[in-house]
C-alpha positions in Angstrom: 8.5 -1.7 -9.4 9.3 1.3 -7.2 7.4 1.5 -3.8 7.2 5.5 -4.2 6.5 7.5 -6.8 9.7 9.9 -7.1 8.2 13.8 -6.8 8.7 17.1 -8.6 11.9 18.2 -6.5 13.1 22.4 -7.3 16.1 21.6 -5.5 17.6 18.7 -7.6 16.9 17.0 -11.4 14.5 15.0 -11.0 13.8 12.6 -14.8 13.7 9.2 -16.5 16.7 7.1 -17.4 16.2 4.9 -20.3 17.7 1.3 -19.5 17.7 -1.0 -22.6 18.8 -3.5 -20.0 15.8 -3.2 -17.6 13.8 -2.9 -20.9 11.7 0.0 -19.2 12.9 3.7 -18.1 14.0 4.2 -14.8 13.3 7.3 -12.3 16.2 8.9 -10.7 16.2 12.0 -8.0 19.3 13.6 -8.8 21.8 13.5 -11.2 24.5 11.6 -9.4 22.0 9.1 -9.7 21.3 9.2 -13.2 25.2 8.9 -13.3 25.1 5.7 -11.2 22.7 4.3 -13.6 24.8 4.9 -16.3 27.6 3.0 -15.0 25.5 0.0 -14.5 24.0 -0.1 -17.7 27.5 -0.4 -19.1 28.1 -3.0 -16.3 28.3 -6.7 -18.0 28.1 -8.0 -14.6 25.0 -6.4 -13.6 22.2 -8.4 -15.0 19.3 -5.4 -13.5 18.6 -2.9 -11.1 15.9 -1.1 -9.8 15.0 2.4 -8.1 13.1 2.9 -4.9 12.8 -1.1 -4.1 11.8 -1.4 -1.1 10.3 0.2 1.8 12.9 -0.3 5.5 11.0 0.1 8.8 12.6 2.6 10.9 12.6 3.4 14.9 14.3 6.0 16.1 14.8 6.4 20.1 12.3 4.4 20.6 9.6 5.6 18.1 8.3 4.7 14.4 9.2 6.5 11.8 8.4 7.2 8.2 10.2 4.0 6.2 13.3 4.5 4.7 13.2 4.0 0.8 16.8 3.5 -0.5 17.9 5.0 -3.9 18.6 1.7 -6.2 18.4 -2.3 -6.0 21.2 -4.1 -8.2 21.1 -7.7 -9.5 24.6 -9.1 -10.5 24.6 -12.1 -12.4 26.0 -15.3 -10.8 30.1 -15.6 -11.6 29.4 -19.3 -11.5 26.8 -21.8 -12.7 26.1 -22.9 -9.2 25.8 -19.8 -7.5 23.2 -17.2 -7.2 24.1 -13.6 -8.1 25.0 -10.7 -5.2 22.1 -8.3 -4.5 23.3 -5.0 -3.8 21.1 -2.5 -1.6 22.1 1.1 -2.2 21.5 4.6 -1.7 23.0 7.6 -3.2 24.9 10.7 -2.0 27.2 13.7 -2.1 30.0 13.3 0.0 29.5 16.9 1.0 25.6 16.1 1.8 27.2 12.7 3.9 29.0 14.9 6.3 26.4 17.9 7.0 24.0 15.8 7.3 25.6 12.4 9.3 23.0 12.4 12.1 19.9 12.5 10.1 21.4 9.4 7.8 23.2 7.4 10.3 20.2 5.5 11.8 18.3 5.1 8.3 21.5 3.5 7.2 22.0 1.2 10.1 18.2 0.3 9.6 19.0 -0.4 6.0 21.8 -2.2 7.0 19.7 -4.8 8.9 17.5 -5.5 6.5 20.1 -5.9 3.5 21.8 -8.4 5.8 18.4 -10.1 7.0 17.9 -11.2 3.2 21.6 -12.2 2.6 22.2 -8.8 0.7 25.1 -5.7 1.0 24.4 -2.9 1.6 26.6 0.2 -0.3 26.5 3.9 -0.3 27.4 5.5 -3.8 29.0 8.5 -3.4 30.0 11.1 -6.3 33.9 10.3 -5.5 32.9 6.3 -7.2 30.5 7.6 -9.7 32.2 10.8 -11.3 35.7 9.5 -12.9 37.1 9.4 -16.3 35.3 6.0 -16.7 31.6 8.0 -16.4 33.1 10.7 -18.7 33.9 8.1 -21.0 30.4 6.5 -20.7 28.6 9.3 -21.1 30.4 10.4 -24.5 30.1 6.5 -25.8 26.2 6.6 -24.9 25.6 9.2 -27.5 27.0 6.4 -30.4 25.6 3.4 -28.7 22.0 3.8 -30.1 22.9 5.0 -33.8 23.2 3.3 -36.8 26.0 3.6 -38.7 26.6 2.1 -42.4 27.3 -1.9 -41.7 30.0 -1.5 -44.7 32.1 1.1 -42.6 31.6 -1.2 -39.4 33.4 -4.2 -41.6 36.0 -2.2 -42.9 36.9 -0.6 -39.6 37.0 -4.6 -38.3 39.0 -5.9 -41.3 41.6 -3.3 -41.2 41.8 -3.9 -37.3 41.3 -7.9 -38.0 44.8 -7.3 -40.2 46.3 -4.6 -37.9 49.8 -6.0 -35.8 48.8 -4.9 -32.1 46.5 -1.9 -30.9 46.0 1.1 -33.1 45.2 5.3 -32.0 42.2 6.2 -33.0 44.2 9.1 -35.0 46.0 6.3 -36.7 42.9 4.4 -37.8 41.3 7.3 -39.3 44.6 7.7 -41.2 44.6 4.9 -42.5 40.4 4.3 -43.6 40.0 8.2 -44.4 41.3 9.5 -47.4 39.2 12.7 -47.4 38.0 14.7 -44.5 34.6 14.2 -45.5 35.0 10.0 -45.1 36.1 11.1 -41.3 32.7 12.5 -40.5 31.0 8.7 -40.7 33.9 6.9 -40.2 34.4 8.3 -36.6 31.2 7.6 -35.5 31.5 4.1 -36.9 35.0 3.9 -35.2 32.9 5.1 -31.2 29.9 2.8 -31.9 32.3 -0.2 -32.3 33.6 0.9 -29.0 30.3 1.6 -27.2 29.2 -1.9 -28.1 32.3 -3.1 -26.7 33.4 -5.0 -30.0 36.3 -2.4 -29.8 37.9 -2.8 -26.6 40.2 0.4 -24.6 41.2 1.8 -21.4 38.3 3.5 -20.6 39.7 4.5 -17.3 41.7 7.3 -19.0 40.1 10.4 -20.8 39.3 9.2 -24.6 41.6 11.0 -26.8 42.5 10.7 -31.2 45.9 9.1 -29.3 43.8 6.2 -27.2 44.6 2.8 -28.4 42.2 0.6 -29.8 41.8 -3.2 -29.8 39.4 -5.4 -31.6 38.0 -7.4 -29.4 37.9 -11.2 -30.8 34.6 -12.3 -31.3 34.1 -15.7 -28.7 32.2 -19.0 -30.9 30.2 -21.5 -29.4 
Protein backbone atom coordinates (compact mmCIF):
# COMPACT_ATOMS: atom_id res chain seq x y z
CA UNK A 1 0.00 0.00 0.00
CA UNK A 2 1.51 3.39 -0.82
CA UNK A 3 2.58 5.61 2.28
CA UNK A 4 1.30 8.87 0.30
CA UNK A 5 -1.45 9.50 -1.57
CA UNK A 6 0.03 10.80 -5.06
CA UNK A 7 -1.60 14.57 -5.72
CA UNK A 8 -3.19 16.44 -8.52
CA UNK A 9 0.22 17.65 -10.20
CA UNK A 10 -0.40 20.68 -13.47
CA UNK A 11 3.08 20.21 -14.16
CA UNK A 12 3.28 16.37 -14.93
CA UNK A 13 0.43 13.32 -15.79
CA UNK A 14 -0.52 12.33 -12.90
CA UNK A 15 -3.15 8.64 -13.40
CA UNK A 16 -3.60 4.90 -12.60
CA UNK A 17 -1.81 2.09 -14.22
CA UNK A 18 -3.68 -1.07 -14.35
CA UNK A 19 -1.38 -4.08 -13.34
CA UNK A 20 -3.05 -7.53 -13.91
CA UNK A 21 0.02 -8.69 -12.11
CA UNK A 22 -0.40 -6.65 -8.85
CA UNK A 23 -4.10 -7.54 -9.34
CA UNK A 24 -4.95 -3.82 -8.33
CA UNK A 25 -4.18 -0.33 -10.30
CA UNK A 26 -1.24 1.31 -9.55
CA UNK A 27 -0.60 5.34 -9.20
CA UNK A 28 2.17 6.83 -11.13
CA UNK A 29 3.37 10.71 -11.06
CA UNK A 30 4.62 11.02 -14.44
CA UNK A 31 4.67 9.31 -17.42
CA UNK A 32 8.15 8.02 -17.43
CA UNK A 33 6.83 6.22 -14.65
CA UNK A 34 3.88 4.85 -16.13
CA UNK A 35 6.53 3.70 -18.73
CA UNK A 36 8.56 1.98 -16.08
CA UNK A 37 5.47 0.15 -15.03
CA UNK A 38 4.91 -1.03 -18.26
CA UNK A 39 8.16 -2.68 -18.59
CA UNK A 40 7.74 -4.54 -15.47
CA UNK A 41 4.47 -5.85 -16.11
CA UNK A 42 5.98 -7.50 -19.13
CA UNK A 43 8.89 -8.56 -16.83
CA UNK A 44 8.57 -12.59 -16.14
CA UNK A 45 11.11 -12.04 -13.56
CA UNK A 46 9.35 -9.54 -11.59
CA UNK A 47 6.86 -11.28 -9.44
CA UNK A 48 5.31 -7.43 -8.04
CA UNK A 49 6.01 -4.00 -7.43
CA UNK A 50 4.68 -1.21 -5.68
CA UNK A 51 4.50 2.74 -5.84
CA UNK A 52 5.40 5.10 -3.00
CA UNK A 53 6.51 2.05 -0.45
CA UNK A 54 7.98 3.44 2.02
CA UNK A 55 8.77 6.45 3.89
CA UNK A 56 13.14 7.24 4.27
CA UNK A 57 14.12 9.50 7.31
CA UNK A 58 16.20 12.25 6.09
CA UNK A 59 18.79 14.87 7.85
CA UNK A 60 20.25 17.22 6.08
CA UNK A 61 23.27 19.37 7.72
CA UNK A 62 22.32 18.39 10.68
CA UNK A 63 18.53 18.83 10.68
CA UNK A 64 15.23 16.61 9.99
CA UNK A 65 13.61 16.83 7.12
CA UNK A 66 10.42 15.86 5.45
CA UNK A 67 10.91 11.85 4.56
CA UNK A 68 11.91 10.85 1.36
CA UNK A 69 9.16 8.62 -0.45
CA UNK A 70 10.85 6.86 -3.41
CA UNK A 71 8.97 6.29 -6.74
CA UNK A 72 8.48 2.24 -6.94
CA UNK A 73 9.31 -1.05 -4.74
CA UNK A 74 10.04 -4.25 -7.09
CA UNK A 75 9.84 -7.91 -5.99
CA UNK A 76 11.75 -10.30 -8.40
CA UNK A 77 11.08 -13.78 -7.98
CA UNK A 78 13.90 -16.03 -6.64
CA UNK A 79 16.19 -17.57 -9.80
CA UNK A 80 16.53 -20.62 -7.50
CA UNK A 81 14.42 -22.76 -5.14
CA UNK A 82 16.63 -21.86 -2.25
CA UNK A 83 16.94 -18.31 -2.58
CA UNK A 84 14.86 -15.41 -1.88
CA UNK A 85 14.09 -12.94 -4.58
CA UNK A 86 16.18 -9.31 -5.03
CA UNK A 87 14.16 -6.30 -3.70
CA UNK A 88 14.74 -3.42 -5.81
CA UNK A 89 14.24 0.24 -4.23
CA UNK A 90 13.73 2.86 -6.93
CA UNK A 91 12.99 6.15 -7.92
CA UNK A 92 12.37 7.76 -11.11
CA UNK A 93 13.79 10.58 -13.31
CA UNK A 94 14.72 12.58 -16.31
CA UNK A 95 18.17 12.65 -16.98
CA UNK A 96 17.81 16.28 -17.79
CA UNK A 97 15.88 16.85 -14.25
CA UNK A 98 19.15 14.53 -12.61
CA UNK A 99 21.52 17.19 -13.62
CA UNK A 100 19.65 20.60 -12.88
CA UNK A 101 18.68 19.48 -10.00
CA UNK A 102 21.80 17.16 -8.46
CA UNK A 103 22.03 19.06 -5.13
CA UNK A 104 18.47 18.86 -4.13
CA UNK A 105 18.51 14.79 -4.92
CA UNK A 106 21.97 13.83 -3.84
CA UNK A 107 21.32 13.58 -0.09
CA UNK A 108 17.66 12.00 -0.47
CA UNK A 109 19.39 9.40 -2.55
CA UNK A 110 22.31 8.65 -0.23
CA UNK A 111 19.55 8.52 2.59
CA UNK A 112 17.70 6.05 0.33
CA UNK A 113 20.69 4.33 -0.17
CA UNK A 114 21.09 3.47 3.51
CA UNK A 115 18.10 2.27 4.07
CA UNK A 116 17.90 -0.09 0.82
CA UNK A 117 21.20 -1.48 2.04
CA UNK A 118 20.03 -1.75 5.86
CA UNK A 119 17.25 -4.31 4.67
CA UNK A 120 19.57 -6.19 2.29
CA UNK A 121 17.94 -4.33 -0.78
CA UNK A 122 19.50 -2.18 -4.08
CA UNK A 123 18.87 0.68 -4.62
CA UNK A 124 18.38 1.95 -8.65
CA UNK A 125 17.53 5.22 -10.28
CA UNK A 126 15.36 4.75 -13.61
CA UNK A 127 16.11 7.15 -15.88
CA UNK A 128 14.27 7.84 -19.36
CA UNK A 129 17.60 6.68 -21.32
CA UNK A 130 16.61 2.60 -19.63
CA UNK A 131 12.95 3.11 -19.88
CA UNK A 132 12.31 4.79 -23.50
CA UNK A 133 13.83 2.16 -26.12
CA UNK A 134 12.36 0.18 -28.94
CA UNK A 135 11.64 -2.56 -26.28
CA UNK A 136 8.90 0.04 -24.53
CA UNK A 137 7.75 1.03 -28.09
CA UNK A 138 7.19 -2.44 -28.63
CA UNK A 139 5.36 -2.96 -25.26
CA UNK A 140 3.34 -0.37 -25.54
CA UNK A 141 1.95 -1.38 -29.15
CA UNK A 142 1.58 -5.28 -27.84
CA UNK A 143 -0.46 -3.89 -24.65
CA UNK A 144 -3.26 -2.80 -26.87
CA UNK A 145 -3.75 -6.81 -28.14
CA UNK A 146 -2.91 -8.28 -24.81
CA UNK A 147 -6.36 -7.81 -23.24
CA UNK A 148 -8.54 -8.74 -26.43
CA UNK A 149 -10.11 -11.66 -27.48
CA UNK A 150 -9.61 -12.92 -30.56
CA UNK A 151 -11.48 -16.07 -32.32
CA UNK A 152 -9.63 -19.32 -30.54
CA UNK A 153 -10.04 -20.93 -34.26
CA UNK A 154 -7.61 -18.15 -35.76
CA UNK A 155 -5.29 -18.55 -32.64
CA UNK A 156 -4.96 -22.55 -33.65
CA UNK A 157 -4.49 -21.99 -37.10
CA UNK A 158 -1.87 -19.28 -36.70
CA UNK A 159 -0.10 -22.10 -34.15
CA UNK A 160 -0.54 -25.06 -36.64
CA UNK A 161 0.75 -23.34 -39.54
CA UNK A 162 3.70 -22.02 -37.33
CA UNK A 163 3.72 -25.74 -35.47
CA UNK A 164 4.49 -26.94 -39.44
CA UNK A 165 6.59 -23.91 -40.45
CA UNK A 166 10.70 -24.86 -41.09
CA UNK A 167 12.33 -22.05 -38.94
CA UNK A 168 11.01 -18.31 -38.05
CA UNK A 169 8.48 -16.73 -40.30
CA UNK A 170 7.81 -12.47 -41.13
CA UNK A 171 4.88 -11.44 -39.98
CA UNK A 172 4.24 -10.37 -43.81
CA UNK A 173 4.91 -13.91 -44.68
CA UNK A 174 2.39 -15.45 -42.25
CA UNK A 175 -0.34 -13.27 -43.39
CA UNK A 176 0.54 -14.54 -46.81
CA UNK A 177 0.15 -17.50 -46.24
CA UNK A 178 -3.29 -17.68 -43.60
CA UNK A 179 -5.01 -14.58 -45.63
CA UNK A 180 -6.51 -15.12 -48.73
CA UNK A 181 -8.58 -11.99 -48.72
CA UNK A 182 -7.79 -8.62 -47.37
CA UNK A 183 -10.70 -8.78 -45.25
CA UNK A 184 -9.32 -12.33 -43.34
CA UNK A 185 -6.12 -9.84 -42.60
CA UNK A 186 -8.17 -7.51 -40.36
CA UNK A 187 -8.61 -10.48 -37.57
CA UNK A 188 -5.97 -12.41 -38.43
CA UNK A 189 -3.35 -9.69 -37.50
CA UNK A 190 -4.67 -9.10 -34.35
CA UNK A 191 -4.69 -12.76 -33.71
CA UNK A 192 -1.05 -12.94 -35.07
CA UNK A 193 0.05 -9.54 -32.04
CA UNK A 194 -2.02 -11.22 -29.27
CA UNK A 195 -0.09 -14.47 -29.74
CA UNK A 196 2.96 -12.27 -29.40
CA UNK A 197 1.80 -10.15 -26.41
CA UNK A 198 1.16 -13.37 -24.51
CA UNK A 199 4.46 -14.39 -25.33
CA UNK A 200 3.28 -17.75 -27.01
CA UNK A 201 4.93 -16.11 -30.18
CA UNK A 202 8.36 -15.24 -29.38
CA UNK A 203 10.59 -12.11 -31.35
CA UNK A 204 13.21 -9.58 -30.98
CA UNK A 205 11.41 -7.15 -29.34
CA UNK A 206 14.56 -5.09 -28.94
CA UNK A 207 14.12 -3.89 -32.62
CA UNK A 208 11.14 -1.71 -33.90
CA UNK A 209 8.20 -4.30 -34.86
CA UNK A 210 7.79 -4.33 -38.56
CA UNK A 211 5.39 -6.86 -41.33
CA UNK A 212 9.41 -8.07 -41.94
CA UNK A 213 10.01 -9.11 -37.97
CA UNK A 214 10.45 -12.75 -37.57
CA UNK A 215 8.35 -14.76 -35.67
CA UNK A 216 8.83 -17.96 -33.55
CA UNK A 217 6.33 -20.13 -31.88
CA UNK A 218 7.41 -20.56 -28.74
CA UNK A 219 7.20 -24.46 -27.66
CA UNK A 220 4.75 -24.95 -25.14
CA UNK A 221 6.93 -26.49 -21.81
CA UNK A 222 4.88 -29.95 -20.10
CA UNK A 223 5.00 -31.02 -16.70
Amino acid sequence: MPVRKIPKNYLSVTGTFSSAKNGKPLGYESLLERDLMILLEFDDTVERFEEQPVKVPLVVNGKKRKPYVPDILIHYLPTTTSEVGRVVLGEVKETKDLKKNKAKYTPKFEAAFRYAEERGWEWHIFTDKEIRTFYLDNLKFLREYHNSTPDPALLLEVINYMNNARGPVTVDSLLQKLCPSEDRILHMAPAIWYLVAIKRITVNLHKPLTMKSKLSLQKEVRP
